[in-house]
LUMLO-837185 format. One record per residue: x, y, z of N, C-alpha, C in turn; residue number from 1. Coordinates in Angstrom, 3 decimals. Example, Ala and Ser with C-alpha at 12.3 -4.5 7.8 and 13.67 -1.06 7.14 Angstrom:
2
(site (13.190, -5.690, 7.800), (12.300, -4.500, 7.800), (13.200, -3.300, 7.800), 1)
(site (12.850, -2.250, 7.080), (13.670, -1.060, 7.140), (12.900, 0.030, 7.870), 2)
END
This chain:
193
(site (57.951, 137.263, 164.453), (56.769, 137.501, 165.268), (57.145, 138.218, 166.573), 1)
(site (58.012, 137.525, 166.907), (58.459, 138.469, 168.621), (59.082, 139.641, 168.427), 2)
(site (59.605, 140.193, 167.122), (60.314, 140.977, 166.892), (58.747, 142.457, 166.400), 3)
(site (58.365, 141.855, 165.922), (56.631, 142.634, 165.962), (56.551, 142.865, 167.241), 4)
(site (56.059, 141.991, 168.171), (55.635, 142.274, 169.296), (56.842, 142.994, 170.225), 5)
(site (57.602, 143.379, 169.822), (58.668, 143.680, 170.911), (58.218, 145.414, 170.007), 6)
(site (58.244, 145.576, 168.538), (57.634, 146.909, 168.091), (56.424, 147.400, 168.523), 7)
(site (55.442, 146.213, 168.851), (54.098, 146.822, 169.247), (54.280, 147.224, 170.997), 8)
(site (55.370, 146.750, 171.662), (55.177, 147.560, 173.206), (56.370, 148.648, 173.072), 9)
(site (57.632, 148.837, 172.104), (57.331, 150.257, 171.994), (56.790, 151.540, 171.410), 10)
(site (55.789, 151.068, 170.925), (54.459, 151.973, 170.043), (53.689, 151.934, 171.871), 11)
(site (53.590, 150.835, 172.469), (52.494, 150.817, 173.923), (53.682, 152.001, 174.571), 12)
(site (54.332, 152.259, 174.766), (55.381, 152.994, 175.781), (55.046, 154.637, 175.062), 13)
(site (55.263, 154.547, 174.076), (55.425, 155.959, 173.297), (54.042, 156.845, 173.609), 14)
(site (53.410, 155.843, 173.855), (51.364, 156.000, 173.847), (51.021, 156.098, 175.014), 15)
(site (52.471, 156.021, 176.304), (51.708, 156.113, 177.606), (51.177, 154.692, 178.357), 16)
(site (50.704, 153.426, 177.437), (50.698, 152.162, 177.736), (51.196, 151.293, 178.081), 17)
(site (51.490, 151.795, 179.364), (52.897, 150.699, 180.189), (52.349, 149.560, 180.206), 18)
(site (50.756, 149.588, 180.579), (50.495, 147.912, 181.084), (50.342, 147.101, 179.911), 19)
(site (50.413, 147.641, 178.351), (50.249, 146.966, 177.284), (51.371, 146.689, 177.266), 20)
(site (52.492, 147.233, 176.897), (53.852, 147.225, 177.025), (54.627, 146.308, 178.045), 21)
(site (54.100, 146.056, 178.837), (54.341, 144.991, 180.092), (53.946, 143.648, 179.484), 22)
(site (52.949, 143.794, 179.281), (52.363, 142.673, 178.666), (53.006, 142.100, 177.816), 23)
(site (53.353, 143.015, 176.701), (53.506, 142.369, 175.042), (55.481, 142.063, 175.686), 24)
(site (56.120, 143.140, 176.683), (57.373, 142.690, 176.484), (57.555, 140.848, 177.347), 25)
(site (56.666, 141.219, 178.305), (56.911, 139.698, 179.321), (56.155, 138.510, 177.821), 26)
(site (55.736, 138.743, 177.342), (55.290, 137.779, 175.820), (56.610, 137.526, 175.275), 27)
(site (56.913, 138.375, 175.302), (58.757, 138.160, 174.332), (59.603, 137.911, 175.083), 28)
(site (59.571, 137.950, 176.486), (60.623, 136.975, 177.289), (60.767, 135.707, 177.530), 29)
(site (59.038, 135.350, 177.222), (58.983, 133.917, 177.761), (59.670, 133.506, 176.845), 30)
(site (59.691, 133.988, 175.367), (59.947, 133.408, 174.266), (61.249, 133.278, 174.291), 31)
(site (62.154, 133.690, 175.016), (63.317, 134.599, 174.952), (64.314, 133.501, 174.038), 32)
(site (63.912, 132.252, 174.295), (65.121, 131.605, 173.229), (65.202, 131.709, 172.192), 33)
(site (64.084, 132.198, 171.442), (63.898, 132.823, 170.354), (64.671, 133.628, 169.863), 34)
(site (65.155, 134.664, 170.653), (65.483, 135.706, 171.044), (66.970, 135.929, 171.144), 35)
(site (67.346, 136.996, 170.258), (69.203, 136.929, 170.182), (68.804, 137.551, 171.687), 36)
(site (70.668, 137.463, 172.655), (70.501, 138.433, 173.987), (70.989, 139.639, 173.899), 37)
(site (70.762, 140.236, 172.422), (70.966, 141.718, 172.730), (69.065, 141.911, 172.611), 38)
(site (68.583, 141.089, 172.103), (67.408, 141.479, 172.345), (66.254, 141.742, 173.511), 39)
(site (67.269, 140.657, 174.318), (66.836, 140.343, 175.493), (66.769, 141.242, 176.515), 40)
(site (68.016, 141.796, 176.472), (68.665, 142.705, 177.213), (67.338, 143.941, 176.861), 41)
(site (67.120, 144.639, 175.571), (66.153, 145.632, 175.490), (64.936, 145.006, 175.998), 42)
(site (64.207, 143.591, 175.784), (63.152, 143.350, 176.696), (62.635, 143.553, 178.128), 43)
(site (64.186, 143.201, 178.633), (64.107, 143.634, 179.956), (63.898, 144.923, 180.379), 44)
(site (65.135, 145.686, 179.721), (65.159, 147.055, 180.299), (63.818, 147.703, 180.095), 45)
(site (63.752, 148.023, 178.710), (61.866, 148.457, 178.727), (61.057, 148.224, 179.280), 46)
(site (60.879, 146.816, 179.939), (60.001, 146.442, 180.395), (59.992, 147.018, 181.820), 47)
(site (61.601, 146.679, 182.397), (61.666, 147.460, 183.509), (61.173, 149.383, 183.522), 48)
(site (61.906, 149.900, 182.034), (61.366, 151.290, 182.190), (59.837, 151.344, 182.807), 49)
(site (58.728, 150.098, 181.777), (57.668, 150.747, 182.109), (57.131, 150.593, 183.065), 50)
(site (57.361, 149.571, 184.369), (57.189, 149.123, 185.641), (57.613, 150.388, 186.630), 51)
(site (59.052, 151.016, 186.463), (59.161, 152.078, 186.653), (57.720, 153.253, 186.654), 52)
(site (58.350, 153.687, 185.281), (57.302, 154.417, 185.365), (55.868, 154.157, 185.744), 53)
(site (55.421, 153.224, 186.239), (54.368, 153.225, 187.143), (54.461, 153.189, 188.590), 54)
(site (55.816, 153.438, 189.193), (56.196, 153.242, 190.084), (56.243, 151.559, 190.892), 55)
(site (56.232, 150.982, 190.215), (56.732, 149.584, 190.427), (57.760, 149.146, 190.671), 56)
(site (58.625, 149.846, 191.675), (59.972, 149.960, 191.521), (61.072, 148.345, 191.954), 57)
(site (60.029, 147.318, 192.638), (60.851, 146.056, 192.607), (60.687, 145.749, 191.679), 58)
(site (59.636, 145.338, 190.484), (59.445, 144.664, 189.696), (60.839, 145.429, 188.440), 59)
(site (60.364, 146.871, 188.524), (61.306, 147.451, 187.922), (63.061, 147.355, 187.950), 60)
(site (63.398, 147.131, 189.077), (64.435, 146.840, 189.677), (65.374, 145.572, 189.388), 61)
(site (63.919, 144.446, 188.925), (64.209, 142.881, 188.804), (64.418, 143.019, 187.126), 62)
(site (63.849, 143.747, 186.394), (63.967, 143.680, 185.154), (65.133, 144.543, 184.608), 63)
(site (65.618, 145.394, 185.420), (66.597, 146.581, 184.749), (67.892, 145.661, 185.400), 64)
(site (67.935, 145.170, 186.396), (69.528, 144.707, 186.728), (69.617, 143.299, 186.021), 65)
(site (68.046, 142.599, 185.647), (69.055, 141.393, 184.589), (69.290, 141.628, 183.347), 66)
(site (68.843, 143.021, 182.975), (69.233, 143.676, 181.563), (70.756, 144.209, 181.706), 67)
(site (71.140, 144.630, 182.427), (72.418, 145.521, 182.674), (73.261, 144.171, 183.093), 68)
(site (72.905, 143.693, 183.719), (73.944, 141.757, 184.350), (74.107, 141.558, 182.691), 69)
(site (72.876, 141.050, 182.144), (73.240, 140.390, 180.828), (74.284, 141.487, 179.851), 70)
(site (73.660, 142.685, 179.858), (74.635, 143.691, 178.811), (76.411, 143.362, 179.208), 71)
(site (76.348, 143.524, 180.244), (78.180, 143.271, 181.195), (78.723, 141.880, 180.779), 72)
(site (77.556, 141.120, 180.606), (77.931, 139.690, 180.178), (78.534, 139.430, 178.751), 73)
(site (77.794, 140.074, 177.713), (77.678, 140.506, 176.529), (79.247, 141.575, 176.287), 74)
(site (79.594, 142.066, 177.410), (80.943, 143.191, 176.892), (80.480, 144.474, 176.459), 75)
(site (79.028, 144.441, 176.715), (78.253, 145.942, 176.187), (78.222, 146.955, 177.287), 76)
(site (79.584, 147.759, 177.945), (79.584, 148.089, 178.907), (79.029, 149.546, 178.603), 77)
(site (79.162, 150.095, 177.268), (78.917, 151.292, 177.860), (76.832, 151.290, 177.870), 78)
(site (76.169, 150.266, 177.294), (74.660, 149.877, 177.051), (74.606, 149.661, 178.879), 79)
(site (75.858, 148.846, 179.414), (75.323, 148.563, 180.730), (75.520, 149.833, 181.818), 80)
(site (76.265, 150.545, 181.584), (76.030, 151.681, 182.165), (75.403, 152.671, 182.089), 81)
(site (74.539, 152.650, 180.884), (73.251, 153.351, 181.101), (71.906, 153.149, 181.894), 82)
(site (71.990, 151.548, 181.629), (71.041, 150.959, 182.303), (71.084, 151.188, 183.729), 83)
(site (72.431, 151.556, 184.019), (73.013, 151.146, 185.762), (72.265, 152.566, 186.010), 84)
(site (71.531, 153.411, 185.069), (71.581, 154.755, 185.689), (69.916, 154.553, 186.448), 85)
(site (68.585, 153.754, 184.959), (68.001, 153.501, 185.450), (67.933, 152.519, 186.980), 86)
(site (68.644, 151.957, 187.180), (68.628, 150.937, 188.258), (69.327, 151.546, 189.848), 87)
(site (69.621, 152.633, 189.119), (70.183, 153.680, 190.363), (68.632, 154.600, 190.890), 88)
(site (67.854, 154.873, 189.777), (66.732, 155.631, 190.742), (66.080, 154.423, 191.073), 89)
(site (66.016, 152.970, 190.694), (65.197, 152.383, 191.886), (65.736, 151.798, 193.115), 90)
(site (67.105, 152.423, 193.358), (67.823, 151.944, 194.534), (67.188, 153.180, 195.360), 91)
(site (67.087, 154.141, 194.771), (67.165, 155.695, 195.204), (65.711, 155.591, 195.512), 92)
(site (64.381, 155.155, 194.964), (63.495, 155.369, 195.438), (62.771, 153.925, 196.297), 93)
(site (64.163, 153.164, 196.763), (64.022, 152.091, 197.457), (64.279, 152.661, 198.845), 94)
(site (64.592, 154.098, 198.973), (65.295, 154.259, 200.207), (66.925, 154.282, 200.527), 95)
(site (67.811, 154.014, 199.301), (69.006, 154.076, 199.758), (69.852, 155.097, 198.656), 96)
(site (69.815, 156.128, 199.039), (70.585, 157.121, 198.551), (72.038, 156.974, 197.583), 97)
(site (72.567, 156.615, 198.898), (74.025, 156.252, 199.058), (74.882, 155.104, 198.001), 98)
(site (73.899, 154.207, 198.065), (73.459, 153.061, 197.007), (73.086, 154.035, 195.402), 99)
(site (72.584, 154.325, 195.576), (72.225, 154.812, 194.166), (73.653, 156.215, 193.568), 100)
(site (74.236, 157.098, 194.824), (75.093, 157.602, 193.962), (76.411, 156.822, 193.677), 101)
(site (76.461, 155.927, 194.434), (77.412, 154.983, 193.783), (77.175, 154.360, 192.351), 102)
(site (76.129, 153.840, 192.153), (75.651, 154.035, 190.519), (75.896, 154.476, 189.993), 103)
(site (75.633, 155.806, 190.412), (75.757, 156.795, 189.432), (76.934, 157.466, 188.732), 104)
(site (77.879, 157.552, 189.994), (78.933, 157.416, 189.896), (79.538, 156.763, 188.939), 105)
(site (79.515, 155.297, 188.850), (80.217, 154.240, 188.424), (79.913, 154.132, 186.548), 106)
(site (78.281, 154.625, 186.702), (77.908, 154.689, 184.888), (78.363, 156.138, 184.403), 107)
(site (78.834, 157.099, 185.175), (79.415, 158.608, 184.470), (80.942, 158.117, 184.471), 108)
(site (82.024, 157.246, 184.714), (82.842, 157.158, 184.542), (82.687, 156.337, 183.325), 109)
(site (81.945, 155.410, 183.397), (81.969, 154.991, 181.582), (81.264, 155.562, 180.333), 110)
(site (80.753, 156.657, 181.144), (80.166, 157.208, 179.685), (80.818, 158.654, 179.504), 111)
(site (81.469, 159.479, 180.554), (82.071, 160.607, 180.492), (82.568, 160.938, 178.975), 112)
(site (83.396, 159.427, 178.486), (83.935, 160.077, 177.048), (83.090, 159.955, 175.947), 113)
(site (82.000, 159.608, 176.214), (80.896, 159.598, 175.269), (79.567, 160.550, 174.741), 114)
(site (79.296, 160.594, 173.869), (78.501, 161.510, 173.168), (76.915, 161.194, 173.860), 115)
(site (77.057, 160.490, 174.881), (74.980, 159.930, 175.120), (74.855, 161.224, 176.202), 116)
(site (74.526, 162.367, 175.699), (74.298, 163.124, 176.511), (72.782, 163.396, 177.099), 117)
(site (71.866, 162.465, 176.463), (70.579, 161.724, 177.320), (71.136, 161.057, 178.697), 118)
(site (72.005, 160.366, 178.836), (72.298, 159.505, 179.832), (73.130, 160.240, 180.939), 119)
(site (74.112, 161.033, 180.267), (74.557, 162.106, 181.394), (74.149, 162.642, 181.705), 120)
(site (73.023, 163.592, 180.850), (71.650, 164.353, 181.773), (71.325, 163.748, 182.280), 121)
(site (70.626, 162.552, 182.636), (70.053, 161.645, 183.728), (70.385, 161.264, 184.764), 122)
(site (71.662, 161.459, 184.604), (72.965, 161.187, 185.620), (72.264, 162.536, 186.348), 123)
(site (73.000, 163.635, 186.068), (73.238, 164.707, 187.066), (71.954, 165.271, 187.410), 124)
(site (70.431, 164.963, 186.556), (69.395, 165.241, 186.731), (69.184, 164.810, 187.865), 125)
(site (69.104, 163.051, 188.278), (68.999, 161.988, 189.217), (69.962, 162.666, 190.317), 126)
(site (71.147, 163.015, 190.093), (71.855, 163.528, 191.694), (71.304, 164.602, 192.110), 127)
(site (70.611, 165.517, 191.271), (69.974, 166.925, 191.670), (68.700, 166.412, 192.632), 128)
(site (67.969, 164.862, 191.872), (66.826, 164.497, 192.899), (67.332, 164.205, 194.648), 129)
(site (68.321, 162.905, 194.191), (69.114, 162.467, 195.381), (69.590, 163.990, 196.309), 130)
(site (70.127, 164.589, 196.095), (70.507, 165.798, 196.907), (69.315, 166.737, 196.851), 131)
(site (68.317, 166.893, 196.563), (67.075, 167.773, 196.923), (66.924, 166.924, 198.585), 132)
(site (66.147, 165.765, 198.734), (65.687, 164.257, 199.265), (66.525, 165.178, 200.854), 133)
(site (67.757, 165.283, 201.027), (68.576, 165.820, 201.544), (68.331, 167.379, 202.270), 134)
(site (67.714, 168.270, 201.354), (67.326, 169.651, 202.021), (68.160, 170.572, 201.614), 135)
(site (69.474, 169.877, 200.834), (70.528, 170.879, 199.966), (70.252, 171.084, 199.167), 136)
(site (69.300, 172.569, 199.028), (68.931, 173.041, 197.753), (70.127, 173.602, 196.973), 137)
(site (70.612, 174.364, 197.415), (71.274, 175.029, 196.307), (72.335, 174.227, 195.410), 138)
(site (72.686, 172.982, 196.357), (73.265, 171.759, 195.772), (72.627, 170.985, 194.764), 139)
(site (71.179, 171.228, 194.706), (70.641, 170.251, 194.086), (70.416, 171.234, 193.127), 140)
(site (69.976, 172.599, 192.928), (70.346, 173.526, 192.116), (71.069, 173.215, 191.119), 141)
(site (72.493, 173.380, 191.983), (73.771, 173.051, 190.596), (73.752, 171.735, 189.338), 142)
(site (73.174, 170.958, 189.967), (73.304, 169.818, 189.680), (72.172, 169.828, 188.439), 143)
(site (70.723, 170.434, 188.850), (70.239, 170.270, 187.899), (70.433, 171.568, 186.755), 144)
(site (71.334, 172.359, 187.328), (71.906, 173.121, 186.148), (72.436, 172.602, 184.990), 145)
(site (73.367, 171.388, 185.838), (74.690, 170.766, 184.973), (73.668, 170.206, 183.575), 146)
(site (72.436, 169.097, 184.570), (71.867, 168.548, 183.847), (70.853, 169.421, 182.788), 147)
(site (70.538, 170.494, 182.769), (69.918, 171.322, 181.527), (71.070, 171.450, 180.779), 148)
(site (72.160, 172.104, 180.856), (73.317, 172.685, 180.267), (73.586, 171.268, 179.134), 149)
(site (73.791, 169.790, 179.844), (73.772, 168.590, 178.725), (72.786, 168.033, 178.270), 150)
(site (71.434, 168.641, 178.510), (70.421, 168.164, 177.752), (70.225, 169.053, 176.755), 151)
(site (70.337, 169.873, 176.468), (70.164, 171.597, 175.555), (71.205, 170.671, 174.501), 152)
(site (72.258, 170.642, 175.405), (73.537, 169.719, 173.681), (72.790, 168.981, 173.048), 153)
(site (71.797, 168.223, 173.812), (71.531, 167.200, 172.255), (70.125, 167.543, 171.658), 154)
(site (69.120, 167.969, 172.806), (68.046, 168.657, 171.723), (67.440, 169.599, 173.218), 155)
(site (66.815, 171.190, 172.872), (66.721, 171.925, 173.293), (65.331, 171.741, 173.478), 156)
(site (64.482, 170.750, 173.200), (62.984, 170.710, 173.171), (62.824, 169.356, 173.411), 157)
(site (63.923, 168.594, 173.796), (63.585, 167.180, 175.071), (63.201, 167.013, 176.171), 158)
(site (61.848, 165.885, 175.965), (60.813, 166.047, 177.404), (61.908, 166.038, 178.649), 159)
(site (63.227, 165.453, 178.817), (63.990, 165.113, 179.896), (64.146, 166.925, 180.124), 160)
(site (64.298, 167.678, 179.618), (65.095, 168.664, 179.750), (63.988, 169.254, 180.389), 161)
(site (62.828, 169.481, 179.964), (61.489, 170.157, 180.359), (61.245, 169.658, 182.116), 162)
(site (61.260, 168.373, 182.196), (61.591, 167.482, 183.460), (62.272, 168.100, 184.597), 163)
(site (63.541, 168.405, 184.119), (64.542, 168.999, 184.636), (64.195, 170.588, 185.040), 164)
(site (63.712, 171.007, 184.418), (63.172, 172.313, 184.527), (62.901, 172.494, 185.418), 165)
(site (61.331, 171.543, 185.555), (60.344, 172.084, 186.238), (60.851, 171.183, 187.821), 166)
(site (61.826, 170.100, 187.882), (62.484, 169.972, 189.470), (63.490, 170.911, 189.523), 167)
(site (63.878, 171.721, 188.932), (64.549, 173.066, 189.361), (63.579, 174.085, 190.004), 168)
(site (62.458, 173.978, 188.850), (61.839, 175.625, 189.985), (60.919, 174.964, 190.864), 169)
(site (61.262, 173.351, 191.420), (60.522, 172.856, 192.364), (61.173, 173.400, 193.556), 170)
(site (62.567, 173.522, 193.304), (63.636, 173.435, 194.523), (63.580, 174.879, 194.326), 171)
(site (63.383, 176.050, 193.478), (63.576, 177.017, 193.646), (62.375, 178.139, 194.500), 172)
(site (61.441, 177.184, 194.598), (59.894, 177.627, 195.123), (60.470, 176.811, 196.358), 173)
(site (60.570, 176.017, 196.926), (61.212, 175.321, 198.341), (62.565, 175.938, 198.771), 174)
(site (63.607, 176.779, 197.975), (63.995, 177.847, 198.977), (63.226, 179.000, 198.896), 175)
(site (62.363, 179.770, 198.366), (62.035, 180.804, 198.502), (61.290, 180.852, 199.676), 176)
(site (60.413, 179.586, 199.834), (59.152, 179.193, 201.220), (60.724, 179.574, 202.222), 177)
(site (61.893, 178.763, 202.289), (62.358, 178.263, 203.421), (62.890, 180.423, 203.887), 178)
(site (63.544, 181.157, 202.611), (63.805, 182.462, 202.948), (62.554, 183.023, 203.426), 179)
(site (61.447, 183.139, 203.183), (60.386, 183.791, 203.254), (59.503, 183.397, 205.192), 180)
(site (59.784, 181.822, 205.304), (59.930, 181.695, 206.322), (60.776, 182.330, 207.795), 181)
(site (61.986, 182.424, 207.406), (63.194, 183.183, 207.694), (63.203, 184.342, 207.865), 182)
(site (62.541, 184.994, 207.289), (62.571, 186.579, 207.025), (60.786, 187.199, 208.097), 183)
(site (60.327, 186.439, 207.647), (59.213, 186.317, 208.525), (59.429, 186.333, 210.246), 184)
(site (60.410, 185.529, 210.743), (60.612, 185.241, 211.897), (61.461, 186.304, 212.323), 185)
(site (62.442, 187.035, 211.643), (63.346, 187.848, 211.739), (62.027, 189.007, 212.368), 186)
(site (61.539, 189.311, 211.541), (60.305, 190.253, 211.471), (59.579, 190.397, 212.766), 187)
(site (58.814, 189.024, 212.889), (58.351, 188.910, 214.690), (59.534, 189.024, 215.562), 188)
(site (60.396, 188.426, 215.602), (61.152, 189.565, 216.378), (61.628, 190.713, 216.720), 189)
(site (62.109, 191.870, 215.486), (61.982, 192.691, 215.487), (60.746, 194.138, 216.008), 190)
(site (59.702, 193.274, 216.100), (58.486, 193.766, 216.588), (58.105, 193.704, 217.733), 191)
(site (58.726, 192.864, 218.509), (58.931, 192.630, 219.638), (59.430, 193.376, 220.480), 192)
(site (60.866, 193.577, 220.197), (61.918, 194.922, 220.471), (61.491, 196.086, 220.560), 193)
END
C-alpha cells in the first residue's frame, strides 16, 4: 500500500502536483516503519524536491538533509551526495553562498568518477547561479557552459539542460544591459568635449 502511494506522488511530481505529492509522501513517512530506509530516504528527498520547488525552502531543507543524514548512515555515499547538491541550493537560497559551494564542492568530489551526469550538471549549473548572485558574469558564463557541455552527454533534449540555457542568456542579456550602459556613458561624454 505505501509503496502505491509513494508511486502515486511520483505520478503527483511528474504532473506538476507538489501539494499532492507532499501529501501522499508525508502519508508514507508517518508510516515509515513500514518502510525499508532506502525507502525512506526517497520519501524524504522527494518530498523535500517538491517543497523546494515551491519554494519552501526550510521545509525543503528539513526533508533533503534527513534524506542525505540517513543515505551516509546507510553507506550510500554516492545517493548522499547527490542529495547534498539539492540541499546546497537551499543553503544558497537561504542566503549563504559560501555554505552552499562548500556542498557543492564536497558532492563533485564523490561523484567526479561517476557516470550521473544529471548531478554534475546540477553541480556546475547551481555554481553558475551562486556566481551570477555575485555580478561575475562571465564567471557564471563558464560555469554554465561546463554545465550544458555535461548535460548534452546524457540527453540533448533534458528539461535541466533547456534550464541551463535559458540562465545563460539570462546572464548574457545582463552583460549586454551592463556594456550598453557603458558605452552609453562613454558617449555623453564624448559629446561633451
Amino acid at each position: 500500500f505505501l509503496m502505491l502511494r509513494m508511486a502515486e506522488a511520483f505520478v503527483a511530481m511528474a504532473e506538476e502536483d507538489d501539494d499532492q505529492a507532499i501529501r501522499l509522501l508525508g502519508f508514507v513517512l508517518e508510516a515509515d516503519c513500514e518502510l525499508s530506509e532506502q525507502l525512506t530516504v526517497l520519501a524524504h528527498f522527494w518530498r523535500g524536491r517538491a517543497h523546494r520547488k515551491k519554494g519552501e525552502y526550510e521545509k525543503a531543507y528539513s526533508d533533503i538533509t534527513a534524506a542525505r543524514e540517513q543515505a551516509g548512515r546507510l553507506g550510500l555515499r554516492k545517493l548522499a551526495a547527490a542529495i547534498q547538491i539539492q540541499e546546497a541550493w537551499c543553503i544558497f537560497q537561504s542566503g549563504d553562498p559560501k555554505g552552499a559551494w562548500k556542498l557543492l564542492d564536497e558532492a563533485e568530489r564523490e561523484l567526479k568518477t561517476t557516470d550521473d551526469d544529471l548531478s554534475l550538471g546540477n553541480i556546475y549549473s547551481a555554481r553558475g547561479r551562486v556566481v551570477r548572485r555575485t555580478g561575475e558574469y562571465a564567471e557564471s558564463l563558464a560555469y554554465y557552459r561546463q554545465a550544458v557541455a555535461i548535460f548534452h552527454r546524457r540527453n540533448p533534449d533534458h528539461r535541466n539542460l533547456a534550464r541551463t540555457l535559458v540562465n545563460a542568456a539570462y546572464v548574457k542579456r545582463l552583460l549586454a544591459l551592463y556594456l550598453h550602459k557603458r558605452l552609453e556613458g562613454r558617449d555623453r561624454k564624448s559629446t561633451r568635449l
